[in-house]
N, C-alpha and C positions, 0 to 999 in steps of 0.2 A: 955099187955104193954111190956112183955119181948119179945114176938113176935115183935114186933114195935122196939126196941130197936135191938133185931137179924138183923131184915131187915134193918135199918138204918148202923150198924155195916156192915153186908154186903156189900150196896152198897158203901160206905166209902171204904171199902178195896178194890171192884172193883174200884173204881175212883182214887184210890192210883194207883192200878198197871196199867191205862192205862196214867196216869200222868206220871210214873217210864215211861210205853214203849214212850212215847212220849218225854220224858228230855232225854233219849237215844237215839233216833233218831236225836232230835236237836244234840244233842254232836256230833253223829257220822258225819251229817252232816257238822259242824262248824268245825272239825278236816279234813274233803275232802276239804272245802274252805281254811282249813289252809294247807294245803298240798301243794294243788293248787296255794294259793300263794309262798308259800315260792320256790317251783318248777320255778316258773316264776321268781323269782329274782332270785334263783339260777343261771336259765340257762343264764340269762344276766350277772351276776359277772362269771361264768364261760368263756362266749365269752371275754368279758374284761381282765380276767385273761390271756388266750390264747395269744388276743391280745398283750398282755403285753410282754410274752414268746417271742412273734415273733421279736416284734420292738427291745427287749434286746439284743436277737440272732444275730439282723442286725446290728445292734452297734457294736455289737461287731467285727462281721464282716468285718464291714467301718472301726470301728479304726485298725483290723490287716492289711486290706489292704492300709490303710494311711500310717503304720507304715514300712511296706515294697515299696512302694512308695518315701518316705521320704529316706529310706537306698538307694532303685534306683537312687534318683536320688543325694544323695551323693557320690555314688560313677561313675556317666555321669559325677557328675563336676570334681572327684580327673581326670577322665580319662580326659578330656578336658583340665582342669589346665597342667599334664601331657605333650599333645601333643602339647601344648604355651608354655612351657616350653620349650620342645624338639626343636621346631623352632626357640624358641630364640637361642639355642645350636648351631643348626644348621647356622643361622644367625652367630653367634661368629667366628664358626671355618670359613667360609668362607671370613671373615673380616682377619681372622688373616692367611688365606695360601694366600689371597690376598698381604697383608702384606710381608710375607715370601717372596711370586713372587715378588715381588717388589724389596727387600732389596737382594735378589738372582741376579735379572738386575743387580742392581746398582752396587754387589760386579764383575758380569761378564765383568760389561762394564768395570769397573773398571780393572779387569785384563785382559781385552784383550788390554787394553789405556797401559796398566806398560807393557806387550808383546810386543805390537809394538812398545814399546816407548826402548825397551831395546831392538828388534832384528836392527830398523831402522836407 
């Protein structure tokens, strides 16, 4: 009976440890599938991440070169405002030495009429 008992004991503890190597295998196994996914979503929130970097980068980019764009072409209008300015100037003074030549006749004509009128 104790022999029976040995051998039952035995086989017991061998059905244990090939139990034990087999629930270690699954585990090792289940942790390479867990790997493997988490690997796999990694590497897409990774590309997405990047992604992200890049489009930030280029934003950023467009709004500097908006923002100097913006300065350019504030300062094409001061310079344009400027040069219609300057023409208006221009326009003025030519009204006004027009002027001048005019009011310059009228005093010449005028003293050459009081000359001839005083030599004659």
């Amino acid at each position: 009976l104790s022999r029976v008992v040995k051998e039952h004991q035995s086989k017991q503890a061998s059905q244990r440890d090939v139990q034990e190597q087999k629930r270690r295998a699954a585990l090792h196994s289940v942790s390479r599938v867990s790997q493997a996914l988490v690997d796999a979503v990694n590497s897409g929130v990774e590309d997405a991440y990047a992604n992200e970097k890049k489009l930030e980068g280029e934003a950023k980019r467009l709004q500097v070169n908006s923002e100097q764009f913006v300065r350019q072409t504030r300062q094409w209008l001061a310079l344009v405002d400027g040069f219609n300015q300057a023409l208006k100037e221009i326009g003025d003074v030519e009204n006004w030495a027009k002027s001048i030549e005019k009011d310059m006749q009228t005093i010449s004509g005028a003293l050459e009429y009081a000359y001839k009128g005083s030599s004659g």
